[in-house]
N, C-alpha and C positions, 0 to 999 in steps of 0.2 A: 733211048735207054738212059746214058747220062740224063737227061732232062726229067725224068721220071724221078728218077735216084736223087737227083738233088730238091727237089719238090716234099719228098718225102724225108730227107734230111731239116728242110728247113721247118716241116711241121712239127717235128721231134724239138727240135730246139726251141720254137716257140711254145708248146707246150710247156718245156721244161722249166722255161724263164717263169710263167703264168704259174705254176705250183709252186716254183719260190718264193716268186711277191708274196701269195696269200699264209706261209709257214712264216715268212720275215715277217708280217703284216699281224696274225697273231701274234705271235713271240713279244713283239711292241705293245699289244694290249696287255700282255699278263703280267708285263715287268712295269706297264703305269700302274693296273693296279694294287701292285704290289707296294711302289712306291707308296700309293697314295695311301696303302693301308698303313706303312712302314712312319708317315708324316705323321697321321691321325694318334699314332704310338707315343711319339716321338711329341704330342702336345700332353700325353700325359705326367704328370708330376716325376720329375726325375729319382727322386729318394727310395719310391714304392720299385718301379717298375714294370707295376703291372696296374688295369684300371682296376679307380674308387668305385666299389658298389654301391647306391644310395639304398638307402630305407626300405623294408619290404613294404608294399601297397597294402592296406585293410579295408576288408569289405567294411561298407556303410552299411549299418540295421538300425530301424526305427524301433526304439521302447519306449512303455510307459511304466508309470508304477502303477502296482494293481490297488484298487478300491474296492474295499471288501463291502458284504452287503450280506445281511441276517433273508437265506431265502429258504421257503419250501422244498423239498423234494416233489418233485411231480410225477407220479405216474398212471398214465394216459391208459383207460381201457375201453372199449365198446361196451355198451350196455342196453336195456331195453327199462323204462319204468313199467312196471306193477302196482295192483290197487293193494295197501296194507292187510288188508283182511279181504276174505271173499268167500259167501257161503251160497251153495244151495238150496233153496227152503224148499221142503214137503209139507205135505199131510199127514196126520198120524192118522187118521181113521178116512171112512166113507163119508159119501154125502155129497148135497147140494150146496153150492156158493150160496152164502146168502150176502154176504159183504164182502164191499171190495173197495176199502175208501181210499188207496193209491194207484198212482201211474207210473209207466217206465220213465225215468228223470226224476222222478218225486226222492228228497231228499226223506229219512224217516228218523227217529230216536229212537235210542234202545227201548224196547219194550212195545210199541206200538205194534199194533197189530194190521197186519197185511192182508190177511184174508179170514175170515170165517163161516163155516157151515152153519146149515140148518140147527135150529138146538130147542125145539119144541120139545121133545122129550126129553133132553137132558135139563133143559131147564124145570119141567116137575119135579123130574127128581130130587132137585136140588131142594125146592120150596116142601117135599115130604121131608128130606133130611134135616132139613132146619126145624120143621114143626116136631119131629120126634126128637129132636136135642132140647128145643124147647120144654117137652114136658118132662124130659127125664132128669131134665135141672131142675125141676119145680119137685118131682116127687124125691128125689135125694135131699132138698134143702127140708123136706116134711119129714120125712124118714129120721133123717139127724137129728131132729127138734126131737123126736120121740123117743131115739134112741138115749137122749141124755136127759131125757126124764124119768127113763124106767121104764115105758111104757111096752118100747119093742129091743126084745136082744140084739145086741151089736151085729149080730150075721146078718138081720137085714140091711143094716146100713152097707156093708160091702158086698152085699148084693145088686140095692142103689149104686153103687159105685159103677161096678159092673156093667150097669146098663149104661149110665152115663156114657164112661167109658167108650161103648161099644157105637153109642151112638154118634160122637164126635166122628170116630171112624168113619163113618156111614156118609155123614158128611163133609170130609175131605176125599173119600174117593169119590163123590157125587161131582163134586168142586173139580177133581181131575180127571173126570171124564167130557166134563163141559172143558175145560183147557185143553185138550185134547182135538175141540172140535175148532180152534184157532191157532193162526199161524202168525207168531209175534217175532220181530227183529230181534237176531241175539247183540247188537252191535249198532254204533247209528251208522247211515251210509246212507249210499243212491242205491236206488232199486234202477238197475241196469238192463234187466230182464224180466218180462211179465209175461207166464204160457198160461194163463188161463185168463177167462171172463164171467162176471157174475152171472149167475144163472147155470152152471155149466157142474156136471156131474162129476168127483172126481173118485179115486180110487184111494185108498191107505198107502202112502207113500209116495205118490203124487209127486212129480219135482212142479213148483207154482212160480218160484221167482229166484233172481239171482242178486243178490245185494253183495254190495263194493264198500269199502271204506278207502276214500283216496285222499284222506288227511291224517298224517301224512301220506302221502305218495313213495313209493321206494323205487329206486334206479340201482339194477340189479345187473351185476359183471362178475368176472372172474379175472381174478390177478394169477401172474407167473411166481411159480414158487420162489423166482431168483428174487421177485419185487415184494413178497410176504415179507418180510422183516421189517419191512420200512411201513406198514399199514398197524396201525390201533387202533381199539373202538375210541369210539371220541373226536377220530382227526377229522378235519376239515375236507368239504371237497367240492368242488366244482362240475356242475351236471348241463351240457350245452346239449340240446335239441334238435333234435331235424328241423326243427322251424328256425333255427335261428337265436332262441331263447337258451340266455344262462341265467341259472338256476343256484343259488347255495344250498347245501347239504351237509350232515354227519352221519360218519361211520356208524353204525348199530348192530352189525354184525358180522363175522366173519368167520367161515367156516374152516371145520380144521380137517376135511376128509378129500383130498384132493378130486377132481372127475379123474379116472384111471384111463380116459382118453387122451384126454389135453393135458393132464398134472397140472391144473390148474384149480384156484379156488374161490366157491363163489364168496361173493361179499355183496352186503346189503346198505344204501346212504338213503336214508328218511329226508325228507324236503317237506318243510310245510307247506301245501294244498291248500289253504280256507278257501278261496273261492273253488275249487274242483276246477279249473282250466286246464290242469296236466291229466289228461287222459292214460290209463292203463294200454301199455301195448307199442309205446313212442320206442322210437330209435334214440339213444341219448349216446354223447360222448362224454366220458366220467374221466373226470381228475382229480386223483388223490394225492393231496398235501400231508406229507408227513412234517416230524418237526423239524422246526427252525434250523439251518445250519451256513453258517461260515463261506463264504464263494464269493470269486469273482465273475463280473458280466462283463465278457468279450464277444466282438463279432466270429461267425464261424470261421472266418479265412484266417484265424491264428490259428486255426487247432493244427496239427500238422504229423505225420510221423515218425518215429524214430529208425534206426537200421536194421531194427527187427520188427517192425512194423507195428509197434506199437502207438494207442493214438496217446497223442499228449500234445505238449507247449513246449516251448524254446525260454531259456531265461536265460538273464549275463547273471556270469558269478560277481566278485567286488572286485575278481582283476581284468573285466572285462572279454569272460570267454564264455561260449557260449555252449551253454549245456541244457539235455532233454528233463521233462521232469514229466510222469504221467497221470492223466487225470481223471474225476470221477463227474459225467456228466450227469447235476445237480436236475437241471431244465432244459429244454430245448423253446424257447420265444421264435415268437413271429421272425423277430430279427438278427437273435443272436442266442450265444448260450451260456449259461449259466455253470461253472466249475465250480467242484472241489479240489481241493487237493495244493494248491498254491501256496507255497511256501510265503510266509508274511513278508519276506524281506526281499522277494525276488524283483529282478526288474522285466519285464517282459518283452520278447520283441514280438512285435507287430506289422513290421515289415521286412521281409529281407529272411524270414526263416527257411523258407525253402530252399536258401541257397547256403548256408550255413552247416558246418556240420560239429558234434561233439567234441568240445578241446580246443576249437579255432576261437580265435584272436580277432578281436573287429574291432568299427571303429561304431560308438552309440552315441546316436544322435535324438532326443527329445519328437516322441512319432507327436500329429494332433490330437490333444483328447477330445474332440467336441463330438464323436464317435461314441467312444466309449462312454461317454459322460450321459447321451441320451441314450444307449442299453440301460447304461444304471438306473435312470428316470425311470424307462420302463418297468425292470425287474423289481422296481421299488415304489411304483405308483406314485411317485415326485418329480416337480419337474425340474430340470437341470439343466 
């Protein structure tokens, strides 16, 4: 029993000593560090008392200054080219082909005649009509000689007249029923479509061919009413092709009655055709240039937004702070884009906007222009 008892007395106690060590043991680490913090104090400047703060740090941002550049507005729409003119042609009466001196392809001039009927009969007609104007001019110039000799009272003479008269009649309707019996171009162009063949019987009204005038060619789209203001007749425009083909153009018309589907409106750009190569019916992509205006060419990764999500650019004021300023996008290039809105005196940053915020203070560093220098070649067909 003692034996037990003391066993368990000496665990107590060596426990107790081990939970000492390790309280004394702390306690000695927290009064070195103390110290050591107390030393580190104690290297500071005696006069202050307390530590010198150094200089707040500033973000680094790369700018440039902006180069302004005289550009077009551009706005981009889908389109389809059409032939300028395009007419139906019929028959005005009955009959047989007799003639048919073009082909589908065949280019025509106004006035040329595409098809004609038979005209045995009307052509009599015509040669009786001519012989009876013939004579009735002959007896009127007889009549008059007599009338101003005395011989016959003046009521004949405007009875001669009368006949005269009547007879001219006679023969211009003769004359327009033989035109009646041909089908002449109103316009020059291709004959695009040919539904009949000589020999071939047709009826009054007859649709026979389809002629095209595709000089000029028109490339025909619809612009957004928000992009209407910026379109005139007259402006310039750029017409790229499903093959690959660009094309220049001008405005020539613009409609002022919106589609009540889309609110949008069409607009017409003529391109000159001489050889006919642009075919009616292409898929064309149209770009309208309005007038000249004022912009900078920056790459997209300046553009960037504000706290209200507005899109815009970042510029240092002259004391070096950095503030939002919002823009109006002029173009959109292959490479980069084309702004309004930039204030002439700004400096731009080009690196570092995104981490920037309105009213902070940084530090500007000169970004590389050999970036921006070749947008500007681009946006200005120079090279730099």
């Amino acid at each position: 029993m003692m034996a037990k008892f003391r066993f368990h007395k000496i665990a107590a106690i060596v426990v107790l000593a081990v939970s000492a060590a390790w309280v004394l043991t702390g306690e000695f680490s927290s009064v070195n560090s103390a110290a050591d913090s107390g030393d580190e104090t104690a290297a500071q400047p005696a006069e202050t008392g307390t530590p010198v703060a150094g200089p707040p740090v500033l973000r680094t941002v790369g700018v440039v200054e902006p180069y302004f550049v005289d550009h077009s507005r551009a706005v981009r729409i889908s389109g389809l080219t059409e032939a300028d003119k395009r007419a139906t042609l019929a028959t005005r009466a009955a009959g047989v082909i007799e003639t048919l001196p073009f082909e589908q392809g065949d280019s025509v001039a106004e006035g040329d005649v595409i098809l004609s009927l038979e005209v045995e009969e009307e052509t009599a007609m015509i040669d009786t009509a001519r012989a009876i104007l013939d004579q009735r001019e002959k007896e009127y110039k007889a009549t008059e000689l007599l009338v101003e000799n005395g011989t016959l009272p003046k009521l004949r003479a405007d009875e001669a007249l009368s006949a005269l008269t009547s007879a001219r009649s006679q023969l211009q309707q003769a004359e327009a029923e033989h035109g009646r019996l041909q089908v002449r171009a109103p316009f020059p162009g291709v004959i695009d479509r040919l539904m009949v063949e000589k020999g071939s019987s047709v009826q009054s009204g007859a649709q026979v061919a389809v002629l095209l005038k595709l000089d000029p060619v028109i490339a025909r789209g619809e612009v957004s009413e928000s992009d209407l203001h910026y379109i005139k007749l007259g402006n310039a425009a750029e017409i790229r092709l499903v093959n690959g083909r660009k094309v220049q153009g001008t405005v020539n018309y613009i409609s002022r009655d919106a589609s009540p589907q889309t609110r949008t409106f069409p607009v017409e750009i003529a391109v000159r055709n001489a050889d006919l190569s642009i075919p009616a019916g292409m898929t064309a992509e149209i770009t309208l240039r309005a007038e000249t205006v004022r912009a900078v060419v920056l790459p997209r990764s300046v553009v960037t937004l504000s706290g209200n999500g507005d899109l815009g650019i970042r510029i240092l004021s002259s004391d070096d702070t950095a503030a939002f300023v919002p823009i109006d996008l002029i173009d959109d290039m292959p490479r980069g884009l084309v702004l309004g809105g930039v204030p002439a005196d700004a400096r731009i940053i080009v690196a570092g906007q995104d981490l920037v915020v309105e009213g902070e203070k940084v530090n500007p560093v000169e970004a590389d222009k050999e970036v921006v220098q070749r947008l500007i070649g681009e946006a200005t067909g120079k090279a730099n």
